[in-house]
N, C-alpha and C positions, 0 to 999 in steps of 0.2 A: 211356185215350183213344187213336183211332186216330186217323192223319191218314193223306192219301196224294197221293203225288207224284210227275210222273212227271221223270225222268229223262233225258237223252238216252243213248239205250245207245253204249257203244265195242266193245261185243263182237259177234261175229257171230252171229248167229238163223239159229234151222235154218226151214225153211219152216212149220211146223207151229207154231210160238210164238202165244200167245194173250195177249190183255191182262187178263184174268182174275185180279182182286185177290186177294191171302192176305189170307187172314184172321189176325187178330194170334193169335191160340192157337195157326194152326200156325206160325208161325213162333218163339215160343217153344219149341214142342214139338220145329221141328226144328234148334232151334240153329242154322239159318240162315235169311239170306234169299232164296228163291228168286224169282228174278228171270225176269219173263214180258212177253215183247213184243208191239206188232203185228208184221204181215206184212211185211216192206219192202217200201218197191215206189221205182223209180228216181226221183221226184221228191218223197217223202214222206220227212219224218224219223222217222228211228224210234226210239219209245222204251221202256221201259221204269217199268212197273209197282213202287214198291217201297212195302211197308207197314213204317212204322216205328214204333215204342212210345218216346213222347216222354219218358216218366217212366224211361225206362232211361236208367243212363250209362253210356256206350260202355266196353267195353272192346277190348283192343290187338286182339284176334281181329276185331272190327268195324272197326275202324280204315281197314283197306284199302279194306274197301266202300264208304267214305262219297266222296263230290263231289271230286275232286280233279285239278284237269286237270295234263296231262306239265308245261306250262309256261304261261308267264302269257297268250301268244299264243290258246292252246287253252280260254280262258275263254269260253263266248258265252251266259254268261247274259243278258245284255246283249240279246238276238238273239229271247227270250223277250217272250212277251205277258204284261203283268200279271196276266190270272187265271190265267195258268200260272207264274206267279210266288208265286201267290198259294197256290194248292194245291203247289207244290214246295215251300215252306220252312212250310207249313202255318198261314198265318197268313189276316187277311181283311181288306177292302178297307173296312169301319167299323170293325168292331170289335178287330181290329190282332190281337197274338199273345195268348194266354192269361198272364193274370201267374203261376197256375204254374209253367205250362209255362217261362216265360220266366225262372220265377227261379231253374229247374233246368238250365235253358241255362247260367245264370250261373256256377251250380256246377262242372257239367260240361264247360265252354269251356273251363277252365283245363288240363283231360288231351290238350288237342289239340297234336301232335305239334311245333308251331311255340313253345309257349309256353315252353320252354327259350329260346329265341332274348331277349327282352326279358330275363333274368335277363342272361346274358351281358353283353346289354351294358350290363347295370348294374354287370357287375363292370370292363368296361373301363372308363365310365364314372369311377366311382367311384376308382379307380385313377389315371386320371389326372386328376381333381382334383386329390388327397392331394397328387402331383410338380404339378402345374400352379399351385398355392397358394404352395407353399412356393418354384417358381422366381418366382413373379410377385412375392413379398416382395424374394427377393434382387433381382430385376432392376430394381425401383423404385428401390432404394441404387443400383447400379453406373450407372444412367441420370445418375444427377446425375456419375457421373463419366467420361461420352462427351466435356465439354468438351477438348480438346487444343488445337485452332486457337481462334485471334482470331476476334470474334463482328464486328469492325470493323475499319475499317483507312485512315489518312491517305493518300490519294494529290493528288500534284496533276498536272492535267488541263486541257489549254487555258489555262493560265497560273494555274489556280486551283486552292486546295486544297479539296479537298474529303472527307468522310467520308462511305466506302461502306461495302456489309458486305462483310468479309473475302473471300466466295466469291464475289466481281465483279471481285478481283484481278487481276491478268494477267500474263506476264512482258514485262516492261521498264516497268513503272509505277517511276514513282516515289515512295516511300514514304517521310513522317515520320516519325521516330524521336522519343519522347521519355519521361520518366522515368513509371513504373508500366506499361509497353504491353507486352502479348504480341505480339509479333511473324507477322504474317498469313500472312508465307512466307521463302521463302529467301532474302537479299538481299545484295547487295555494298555496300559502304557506301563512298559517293561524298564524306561531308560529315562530320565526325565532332568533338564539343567536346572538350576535352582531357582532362575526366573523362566519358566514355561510356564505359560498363561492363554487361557482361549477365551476366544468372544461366541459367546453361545446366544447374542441377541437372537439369531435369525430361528430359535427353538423358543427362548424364555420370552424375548420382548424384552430383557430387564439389560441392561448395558456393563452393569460389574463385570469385571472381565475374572473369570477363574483359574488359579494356578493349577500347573501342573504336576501329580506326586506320584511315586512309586509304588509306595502303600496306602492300604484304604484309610479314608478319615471320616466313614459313615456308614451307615449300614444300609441310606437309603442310596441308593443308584445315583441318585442323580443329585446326590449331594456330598458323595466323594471325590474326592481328587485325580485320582489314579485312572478314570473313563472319558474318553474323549469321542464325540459324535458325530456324524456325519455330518457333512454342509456345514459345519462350525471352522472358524478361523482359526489359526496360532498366531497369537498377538504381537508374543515374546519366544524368545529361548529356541530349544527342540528337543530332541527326545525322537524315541521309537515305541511302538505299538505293536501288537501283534489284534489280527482283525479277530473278535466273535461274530459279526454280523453286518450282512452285506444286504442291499436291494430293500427289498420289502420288510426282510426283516432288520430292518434300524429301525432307531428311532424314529427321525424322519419320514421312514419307507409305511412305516404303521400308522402317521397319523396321514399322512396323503391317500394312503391305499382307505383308510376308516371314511376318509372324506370321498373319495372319488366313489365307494360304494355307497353314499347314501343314495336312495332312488329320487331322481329331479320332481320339483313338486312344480305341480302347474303355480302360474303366477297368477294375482287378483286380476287381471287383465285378462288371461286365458281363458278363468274358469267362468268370467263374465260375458267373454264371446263364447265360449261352450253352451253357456245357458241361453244366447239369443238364439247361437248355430240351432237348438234342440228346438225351440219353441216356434223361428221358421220353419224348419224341418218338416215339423209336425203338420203346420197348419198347409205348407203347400203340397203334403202326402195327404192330406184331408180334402183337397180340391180334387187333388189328380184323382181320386178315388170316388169322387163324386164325379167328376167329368163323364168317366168311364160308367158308371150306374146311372147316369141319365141317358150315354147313350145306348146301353144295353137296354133299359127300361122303355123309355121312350121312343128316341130319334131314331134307331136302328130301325123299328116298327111304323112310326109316321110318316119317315124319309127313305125310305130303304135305298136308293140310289147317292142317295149322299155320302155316304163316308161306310168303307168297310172297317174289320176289325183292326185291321192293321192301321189307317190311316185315322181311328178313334184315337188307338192308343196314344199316336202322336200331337192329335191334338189334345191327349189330357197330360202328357210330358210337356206341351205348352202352358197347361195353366201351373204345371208344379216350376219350371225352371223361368216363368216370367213372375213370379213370388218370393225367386229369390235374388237379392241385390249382390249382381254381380262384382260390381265396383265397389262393397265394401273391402274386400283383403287390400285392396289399391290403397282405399284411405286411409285404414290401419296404418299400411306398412306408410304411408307419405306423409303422416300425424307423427307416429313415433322418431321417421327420420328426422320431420322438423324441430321437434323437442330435443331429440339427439345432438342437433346441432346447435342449437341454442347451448345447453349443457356441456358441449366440448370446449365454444368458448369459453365456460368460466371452468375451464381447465377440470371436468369429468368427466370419465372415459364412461359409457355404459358399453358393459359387456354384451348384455341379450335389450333387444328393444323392448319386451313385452316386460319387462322389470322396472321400467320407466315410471311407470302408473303405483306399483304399490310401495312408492315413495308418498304417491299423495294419499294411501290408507295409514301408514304408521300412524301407532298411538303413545307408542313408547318406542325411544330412543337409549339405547344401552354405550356409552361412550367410553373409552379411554380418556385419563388425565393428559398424562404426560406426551407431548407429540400435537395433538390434535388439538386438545383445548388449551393447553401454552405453547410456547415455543420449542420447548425441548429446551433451554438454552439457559441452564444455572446458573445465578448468580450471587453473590454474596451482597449483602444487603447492610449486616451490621457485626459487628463483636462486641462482647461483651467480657468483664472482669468480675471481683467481687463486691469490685464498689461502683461498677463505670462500665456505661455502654457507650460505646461510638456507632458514628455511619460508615459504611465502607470506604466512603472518602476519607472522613477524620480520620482510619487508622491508616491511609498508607501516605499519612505526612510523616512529621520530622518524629522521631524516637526520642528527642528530650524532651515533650513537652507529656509523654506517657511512655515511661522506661519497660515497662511491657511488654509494651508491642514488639518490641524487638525478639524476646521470646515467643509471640504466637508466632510471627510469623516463620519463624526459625521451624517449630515443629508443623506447621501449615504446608511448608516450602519442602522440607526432607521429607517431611513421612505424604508423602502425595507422587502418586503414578502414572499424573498426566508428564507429557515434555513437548515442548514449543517444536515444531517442525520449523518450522521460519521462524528467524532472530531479528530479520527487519519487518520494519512496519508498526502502526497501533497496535496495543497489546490486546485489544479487542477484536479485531480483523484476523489477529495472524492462527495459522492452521494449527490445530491439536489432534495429538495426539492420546486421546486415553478417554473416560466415562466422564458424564456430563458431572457430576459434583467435584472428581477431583480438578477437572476444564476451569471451572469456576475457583477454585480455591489461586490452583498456578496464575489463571489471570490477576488475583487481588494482592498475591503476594508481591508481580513483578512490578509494580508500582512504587515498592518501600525503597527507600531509596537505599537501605544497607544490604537489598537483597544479596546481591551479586558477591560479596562477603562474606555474607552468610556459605554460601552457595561453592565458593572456591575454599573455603576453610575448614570444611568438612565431608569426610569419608562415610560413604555406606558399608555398611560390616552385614548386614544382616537386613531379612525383610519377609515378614506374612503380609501378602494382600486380602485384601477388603474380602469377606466372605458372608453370606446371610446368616450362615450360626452365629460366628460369634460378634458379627457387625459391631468390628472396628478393625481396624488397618495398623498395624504396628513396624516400627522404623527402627531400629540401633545403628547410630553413627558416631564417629569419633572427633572432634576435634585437632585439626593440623595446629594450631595455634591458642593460645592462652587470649582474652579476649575477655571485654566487660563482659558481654550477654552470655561469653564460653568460660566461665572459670576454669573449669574441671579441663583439662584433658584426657577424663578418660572416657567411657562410653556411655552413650546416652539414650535410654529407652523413649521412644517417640511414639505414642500413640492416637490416633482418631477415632472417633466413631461413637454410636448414639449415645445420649448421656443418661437415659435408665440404664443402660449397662456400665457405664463407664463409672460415672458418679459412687457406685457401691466399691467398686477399687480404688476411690478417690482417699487421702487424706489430709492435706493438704491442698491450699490453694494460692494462687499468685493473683494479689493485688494492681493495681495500674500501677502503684510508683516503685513495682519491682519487689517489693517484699513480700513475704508469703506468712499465713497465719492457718492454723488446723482448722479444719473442717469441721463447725461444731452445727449442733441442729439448726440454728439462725441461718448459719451460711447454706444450710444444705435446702432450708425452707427456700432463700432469695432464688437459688442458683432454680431452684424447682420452677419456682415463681418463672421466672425469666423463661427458661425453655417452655412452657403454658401459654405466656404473652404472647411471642413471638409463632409457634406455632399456630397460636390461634387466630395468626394476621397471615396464615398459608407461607409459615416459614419452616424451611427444614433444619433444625438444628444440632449442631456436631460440637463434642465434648474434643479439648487439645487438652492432652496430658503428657508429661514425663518424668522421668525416674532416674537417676545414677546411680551405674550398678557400676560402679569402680571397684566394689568390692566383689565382685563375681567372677572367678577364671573360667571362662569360655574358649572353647577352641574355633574363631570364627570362620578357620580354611575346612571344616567339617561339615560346612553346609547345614543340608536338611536336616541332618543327624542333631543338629543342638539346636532345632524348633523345641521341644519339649523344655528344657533349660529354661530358653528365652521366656517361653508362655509362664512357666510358675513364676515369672519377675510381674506378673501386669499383678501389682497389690501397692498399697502404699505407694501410689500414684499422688503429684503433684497437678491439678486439677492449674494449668494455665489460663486459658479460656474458653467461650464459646462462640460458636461462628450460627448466624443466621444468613440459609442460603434459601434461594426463590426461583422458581423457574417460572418465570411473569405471564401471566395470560396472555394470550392473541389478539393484539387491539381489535379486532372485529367480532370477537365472540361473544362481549357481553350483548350485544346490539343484536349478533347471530339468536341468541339462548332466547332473548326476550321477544326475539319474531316466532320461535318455535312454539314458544309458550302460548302467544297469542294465539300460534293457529291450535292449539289446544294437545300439545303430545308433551306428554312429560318423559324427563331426563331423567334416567341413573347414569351416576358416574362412578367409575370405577379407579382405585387409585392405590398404590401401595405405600402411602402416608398415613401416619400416625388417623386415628379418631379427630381430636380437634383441629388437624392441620388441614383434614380431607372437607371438611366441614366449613372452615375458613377459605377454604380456597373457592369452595361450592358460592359460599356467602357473597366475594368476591368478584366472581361472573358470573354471577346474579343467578343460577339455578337453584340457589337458595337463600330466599330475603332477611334482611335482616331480622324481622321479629316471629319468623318460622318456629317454631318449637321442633327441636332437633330430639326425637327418641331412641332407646335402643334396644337388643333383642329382648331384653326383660319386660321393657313396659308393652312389646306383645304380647307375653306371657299372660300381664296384669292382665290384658285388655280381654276380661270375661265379655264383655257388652259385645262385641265383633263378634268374638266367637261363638257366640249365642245366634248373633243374628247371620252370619254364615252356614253354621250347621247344617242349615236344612233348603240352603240356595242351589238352585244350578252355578257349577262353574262358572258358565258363561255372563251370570249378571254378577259378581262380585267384583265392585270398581267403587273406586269412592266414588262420596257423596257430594255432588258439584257445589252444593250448600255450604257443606261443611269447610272452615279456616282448613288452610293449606296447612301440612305437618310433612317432615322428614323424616327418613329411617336412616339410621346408622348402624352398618351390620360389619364389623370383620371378618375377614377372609376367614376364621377356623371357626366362625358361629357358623356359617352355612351348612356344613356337613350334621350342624344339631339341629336345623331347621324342620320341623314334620311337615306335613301338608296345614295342619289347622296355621302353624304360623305363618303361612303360606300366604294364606288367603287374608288373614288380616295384613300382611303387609300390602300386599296387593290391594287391599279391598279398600284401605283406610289413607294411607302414604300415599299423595304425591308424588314426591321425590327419596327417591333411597340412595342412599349412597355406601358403596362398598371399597372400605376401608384397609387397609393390612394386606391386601388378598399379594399373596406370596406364589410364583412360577409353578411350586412342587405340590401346592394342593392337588388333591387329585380327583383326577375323572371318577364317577360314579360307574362301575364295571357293570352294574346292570343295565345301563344304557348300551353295550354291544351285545351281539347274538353269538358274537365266536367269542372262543379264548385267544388271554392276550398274555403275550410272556410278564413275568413279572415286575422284568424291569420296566417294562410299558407304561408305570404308573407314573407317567412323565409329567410333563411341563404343560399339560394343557388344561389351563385355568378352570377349576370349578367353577369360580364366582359367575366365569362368563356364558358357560355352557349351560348350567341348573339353571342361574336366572331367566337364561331365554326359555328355557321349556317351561318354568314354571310359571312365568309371565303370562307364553303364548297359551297357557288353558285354562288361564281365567279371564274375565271380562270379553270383552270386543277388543282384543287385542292382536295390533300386527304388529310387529319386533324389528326394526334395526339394529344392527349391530356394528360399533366400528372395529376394525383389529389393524391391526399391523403386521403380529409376529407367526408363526407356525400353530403355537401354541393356540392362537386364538382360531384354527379353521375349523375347530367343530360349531364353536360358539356363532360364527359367519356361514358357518354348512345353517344349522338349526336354525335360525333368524328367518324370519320372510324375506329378508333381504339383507344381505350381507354389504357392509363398505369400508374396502380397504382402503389405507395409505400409499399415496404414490413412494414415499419410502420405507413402505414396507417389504415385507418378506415375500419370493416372488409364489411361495403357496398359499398365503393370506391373499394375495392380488389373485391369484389363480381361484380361489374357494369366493372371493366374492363376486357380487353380481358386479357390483360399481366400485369405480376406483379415482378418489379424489388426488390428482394426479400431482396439486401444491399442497396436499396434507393441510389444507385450509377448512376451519370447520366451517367460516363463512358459506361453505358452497352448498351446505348441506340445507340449507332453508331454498334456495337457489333449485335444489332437488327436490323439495318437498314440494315448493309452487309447482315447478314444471309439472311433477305427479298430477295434482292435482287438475292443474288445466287442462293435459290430455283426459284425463276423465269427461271434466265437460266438455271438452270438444267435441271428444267423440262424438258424445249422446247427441251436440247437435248436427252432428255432420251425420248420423243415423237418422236424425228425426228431418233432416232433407232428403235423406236417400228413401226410407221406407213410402212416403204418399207418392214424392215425386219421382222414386227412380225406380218401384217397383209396383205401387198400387196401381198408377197411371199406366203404367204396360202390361199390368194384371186383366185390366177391367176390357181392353181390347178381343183380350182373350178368353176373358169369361164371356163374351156377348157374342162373340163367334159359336162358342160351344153349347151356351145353355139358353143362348137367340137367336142365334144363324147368321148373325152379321159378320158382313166381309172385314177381317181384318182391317182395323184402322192404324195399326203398326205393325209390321210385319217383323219376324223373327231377326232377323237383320238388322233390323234399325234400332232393335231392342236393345241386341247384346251390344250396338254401336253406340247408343246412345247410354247404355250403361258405364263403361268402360271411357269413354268421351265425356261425353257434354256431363256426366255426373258428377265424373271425379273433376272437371274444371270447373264446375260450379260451386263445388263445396270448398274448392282450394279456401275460398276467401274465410271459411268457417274454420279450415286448417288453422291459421293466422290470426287466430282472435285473440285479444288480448284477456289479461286476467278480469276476472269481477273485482268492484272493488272489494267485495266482504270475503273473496278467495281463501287470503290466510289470515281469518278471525272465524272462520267456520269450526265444525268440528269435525275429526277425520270424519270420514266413510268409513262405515261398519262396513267391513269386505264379507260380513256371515249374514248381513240383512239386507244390506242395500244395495239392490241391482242393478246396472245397467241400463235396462229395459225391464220395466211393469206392466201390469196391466193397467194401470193409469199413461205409462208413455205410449200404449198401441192405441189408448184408448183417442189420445191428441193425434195422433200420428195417422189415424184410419178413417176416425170418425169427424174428424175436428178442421186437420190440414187436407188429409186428400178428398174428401167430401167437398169440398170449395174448387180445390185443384181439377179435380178429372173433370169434373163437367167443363173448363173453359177448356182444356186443351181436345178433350173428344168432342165436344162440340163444331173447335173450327173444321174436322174430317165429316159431320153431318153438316154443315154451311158448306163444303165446294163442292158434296155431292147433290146438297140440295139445287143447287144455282145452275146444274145439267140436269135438273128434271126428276132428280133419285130422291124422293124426299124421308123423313125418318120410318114412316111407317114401311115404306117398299124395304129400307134395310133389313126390317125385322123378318125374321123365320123365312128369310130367303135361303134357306138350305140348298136346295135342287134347283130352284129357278134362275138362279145367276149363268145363265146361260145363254146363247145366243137368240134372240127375239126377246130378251125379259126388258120389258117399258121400252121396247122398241129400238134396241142398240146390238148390236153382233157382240160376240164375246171378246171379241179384239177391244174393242169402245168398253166394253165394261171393266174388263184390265186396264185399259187405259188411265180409267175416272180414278180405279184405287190406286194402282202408284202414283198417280200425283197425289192424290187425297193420304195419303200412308208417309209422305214426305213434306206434308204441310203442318 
């Protein structure tokens, strides 16, 4: 069937052109179309003549010829009358197109030059589904933990109180305070009952719950009474406020706003496909750029009828976009999802997929104690007298067989600010109310069997809670009744709290059989002794004292007004007993620690316990062995031989010595801030395992580390030990940084980390600032995290080192031999990108799924600063080694079915022009024929 249509011509007519149709034989016969116009003439358009055969599909050689204007401006079909619409696309104004014709359109539509473009972007597409899926699951979890600020807030207004929502705030409102309230902003507190108390975990991390006062009791911000902060709880009481500071500028509002402006750092994963993306990049810009200079140079000269410029270019955007593996972003994102979901079963959230991986570079591990590596969950272990320790069990037996006890527990039980929310059930199970030590103390008490005696027999008159200065808790209560344990009826000073502080108020002591004898240096040596032992078996130990001040007139209905009074009474204390309390490690963490070790990342623990308690407890869950030598800031000082041998190091290589016995550092929280750089590096460079000690809420940020000013009170609650450590960690050695936090405090320290990982009960800006959120506060999961890292890394590489011979060399080499030999495509652009995106990514699924090696985690991290991804040793197996073996069997069976019609390999060669009709004796029908079967074999 002929059709015919005229054209608008863009070429120039010599005067003698005719509009004089071809007829369809000869244009088959001459392998082209010759193209015949009118005359022009200055107001006429002119066009051309062209006879087309609808039952051909085009091949690349026709390609150029067909309708294609420079740009979309240049289109003026449009400009066209409908019967010249009609006859140019050969169709008719009843009877429409021919449905064969139409249904060979259909076939043949698919080789036109733009149909690559809709694969693509199936594979962006598709791609970012897979990442767009799996962020939208996490992001649903973390939404529900956006809450920070109060949803509402008491103000009163024109004489009235009123309930607004939180963010109608303002500063100088005045604000109600009262028990369960998140606090809406920053406030000074103008009005305060005498048990008003806030829980400022969600800033400190630290669980003491703080009272509430009128006047200030410090000069540091955030260690007076009188200031109450936003997102913080009222535990107790209420009181009123008046706001200084709302939004960004809170506390709060500063350290979220400090975090959200750090700039996102690419992940080890990123910066690793960055460096493959470049080095692809490169190499298939280095083809296309050759492609195009052989056929400038050469072929355009030897061939001239073969390929114009237009139709060069596109065959050298063939050798650049079949060089590069399409179906890698596929594998990525179906790799990470599958490690995603391995990791969600053991209950971790990963917020960004591509942070998956630089769990398997960490080399140090920076942990919190309390939470992660125990329970959280205090308990009292033993007590002790002056002549006699018991176990927690022995003391809450009977009271006659040690007349004592009836005393501790008496000031154990009043001066203590937990309280049973449930009265039924085991005293172990039932809900509490108050901070994990005093949790622990009210459990061991409710066990004596005179508690409840105790308990109904005596009045509170008076109360200081637990506070970090002067750490101890003091109680005055009265006695309703005369009583063995209660002689006195009259008022009784009750005090708790550490016994270096306690013990120097001490002068007397109470015996187990009830009698009490002065405190002379022997007694003071044992009682020393005793809190050492016990500490150093990772116990926390608390001094019980009290006093009869029968002879003091106190006005106890004056409240806060006779703190002062009460505080000059804590002297000539009678030193009852001591309690040894433990917050017992995570049955799965020593097993956890000793897999981390093996795959070779060492731990710093972070802890606000004493030096030997922090040390024993390290000992304990095995991050540090028992015959470790345990040093301290001093003996880095000593240590000239490091510092000698650092001096004149790069950064980057100062890491112990793999040779060298294992050694611990012990550093409290207020050595850090004396730490220079040279100490620096020998901690770094020589220690194993460091462990930070002491380190107290109100340390403070280094203000050189910001680029703006920060108000003053800003010098908050976010931990020095956790934020220095990580910078100074991350600039020496081959180090990449985890961090675990929980509280607010800890989000610079989780911002600065390579990777940050929060607790599922943490803070919802600690969950927000980290990458990963261990969902059961289980440290177990964290090795769990550290394989998965790791095996996506190898996976990848092998699921890259299938892709590269066989999913890109092989489709490479098609197109080189077309371009720089003249061979007829043995895979055509279509099958490329189909078989990219297809048969690639199904073939490597199985490389997805592979399990771990067994030497996985006994290895040593990946240096993320030397060791790539992709080398020139991995192109070198991958190019030279695999697809070298590979291409020859698969391009060969496309020369075995062309050879088997008579095409044999030499006729393929530098058939540029001659593929045409009569070439080896077959019409150009027959030779299209041979390649798409041969191109789909």
């Amino acid at each position: 069937m002929t059709s015919f249509a005229k054209f608008p011509s863009s070429s120039t007519k010599t005067p003698d052109s005719r509009a004089t149709p071809v007829a369809l034989e000869d244009v088959h016969t001459s392998g082209r179309d010759d193209s015949i116009s009118h005359t022009p003439t200055p107001t006429q358009i002119t066009y051309r003549t062209l006879s087309i055969k609808l039952d051909h599909a085009s091949t690349n050689d026709d390609a150029h010829r067909s309708f294609h204007p420079a740009t979309i401006r240049d289109i003026k079909v449009h400009l066209n009358t409908p019967a010249d619409c009609f006859t140019r696309f050969g169709s008719h104004p009843s009877l429409g197109l021919d449905t064969e014709i139409a249904n060979r359109r259909a076939v043949t539509g698919g080789k036109n030059v733009l149909s690559p473009a809709p694969v693509r972007l199936l594979v962006i597409s598709i791609s970012a589904t897979f990442y767009a899926m799996v962020d939208w699951r996490a992001s649903k979890i973390m939404k529900s933990m956006q809450n920070v600020l109060a949803n509402e807030a008491h103000v009163t207004r024109d004489g009235v109180l009123k309930t607004i929502p939180a963010a109608d705030v303002v500063v100088g409102d005045l604000i109600s305070l009262r028990i369960g309230q998140r606090l809406p902003a920053d406030a000074r507190l103008v009005e305060a009952s005498t048990d008003l108390a806030f829980d400022r975990m969600l800033l400190t991390g630290e669980s003491e719950h703080v009272p509430g006062t009128i006047e200030p009791t410090d000069v540091n911000p955030l260690e007076t009474r009188n200031l109450a902060f936003a997102s913080t709880f009222v535990v107790r009481g209420c009181g009123k406020g008046v706001v200084f500071a709302i939004g960004d500028q809170t506390v709060i509002g500063h350290l979220v706003k400090i975090s959200n402006n750090q700039k996102p750092k690419p992940t080890t994963l990123q910066r690793e496909l960055n460096v493959f993306t470049l080095i692809i990049s490169s190499l298939a810009a280095s083809f296309f750029l050759l492609a195009t200079l052989v056929w400038g140079v050469w072929i355009s000269k030897r061939y001239p009828d073969y390929a114009t410029p237009s139709l060069a270019i596109i065959n050298a955007i063939g050798c650049l976009t079949a060089f590069v593996p399409q179906s890698l972003p596929i594998c990525v994102a179906l790799i990470l999802t599958i490690v995603a979901k391995r990791m969600a079963a053991r209950s971790i959230l990963v917020k960004n997929l591509s942070t998956v991986e630089t769990l398997g570079c960490i080399s140090v591990l920076c942990s919190d104690k309390t939470g992660t590596l125990t329970l959280g969950q205090m308990k009292v272990e033993r007590c002790g007298f002056a002549d006699r320790t018991l176990s927690a069990e022995e003391a809450s037996g009977d009271v006659d067989g040690v007349p004592a006890l009836g005393e501790l527990h008496l000031v154990a039980r009043l001066c203590n600010d937990a309280v049973f929310v449930e009265s039924e059930g085991p005293v172990d199970s039932r809900k509490v109310n108050g901070d994990p030590t005093d949790t622990a103390i009210l459990r061991f008490t409710e066990s004596f069997p005179e508690i409840q005696s105790i308990i109904t027999t005596h009045d509170k008159l008076f109360q200081i809670p637990f506070n970090s200065k002067n750490k101890w808790m003091l109680t005055v209560v009265r006695s309703t009744t005369t009583t063995t344990s209660t002689p006195s009826p009259h008022p009784l000073l009750l005090v708790k709290g550490a016994p270096d502080i306690l013990f120097k108020s001490c002068t007397r002591i109470l015996r187990s059989d009830g009698s009490t004898s002065p405190i002379d240096s022997d007694v003071h040596e044992e009682m020393t002794r005793i809190q050492e032992e016990w500490g150093g078996q990772g116990q926390r130990v608390l001094a019980l004292c009290r006093k009869e001040i029968d002879d003091v007139k106190i006005d106890w209905s004056a409240g806060r007004q006779c703190e002062p009074a009460v505080m000059a009474q804590v002297n000539e204390l009678t030193l009852v007993g001591v309690l040894g309390l433990m917050d017992p490690p995570r049955p799965d963490v020593k097993s956890a620690i000793s897999t981390i070790q093996n795959a070779h990342v060492r731990i710093f623990m972070v802890t606000g316990d004493f030096k030997n308690t922090a040390v024993a407890i390290a000992k304990q869950i095995g991050i540090v062995t028992a015959d470790t030598r345990s040093d301290t800031l001093d003996d880095v000082h000593q240590n000239q031989n490091a510092r000698t041998r650092f001096a004149h190091v790069k950064k980057a290589l100062i890491k112990p010595d793999p040779d060298d016995a294992p050694r611990t550092l012990v550093i409290s929280g207020s050595e850090l801030a004396e730490m220079s750089s040279e100490d620096w590096d020998v901690a770094i460079g020589v220690y194993q395992t460091i462990v930070f000690a002491r380190a107290t809420p109100e340390q403070k940020l280094l203000i050189g580390k910001f680029k703006r000013p920060v108000p003053s009170y800003f010098f908050i609650f976010t931990r020095q030990r956790g934020f220095i450590s990580v910078e100074e960690t991350k600039k020496r050695g081959d180090n990449t940084v985890a961090v675990t936090g929980d509280g607010v405090n800890d989000v610079p320290a989780l911002k600065a980390a390579d990777i940050g990982v929060a607790m599922g009960a943490g803070s919802d800006a600690a969950k927000e600032a980290a990458a990963m959120v261990l969902l059961t506060n289980s440290f177990a999961s964290i090795p769990v995290a550290i394989e998965n890292g790791r095996l996506v890394f190898d996976n990848l590489k092998k699921v890259i080192l299938y892709l590269l011979p066989m999913g890109t060399f092989i489709e490479f080499m098609p197109v080189m031999a077309n371009v720089f030999l003249g061979v007829r495509l043995a895979l055509s652009p279509f099958y490329q990108i189909w078989f990219c995106v297809t048969n690639d990514v199904v073939m490597s699924i199985a490389l997805m799924h592979e399990k771990s090696e067994s030497d996985l985690m006994i290895r040593k991290p990946r240096n993320a600063r030397t060791e790539r991804l992709t080398d020139w040793r991995f192109f070198i197996q991958a190019y030279l080694f695999i697809a070298l073996m590979a291409w020859p069997c698969t391009f060969g069976m496309f020369f075995l079915y062309m050879s088997e019609h008579g095409i044999g390999f030499h006729d393929m060669l530098f058939a540029y022009s001659k593929w045409t009709d009569g070439y080896l004796g077959y019409s150009t029908h027959q030779l299209n024929e041979f390649l798409r079967v041969g191109q789909s074999i």
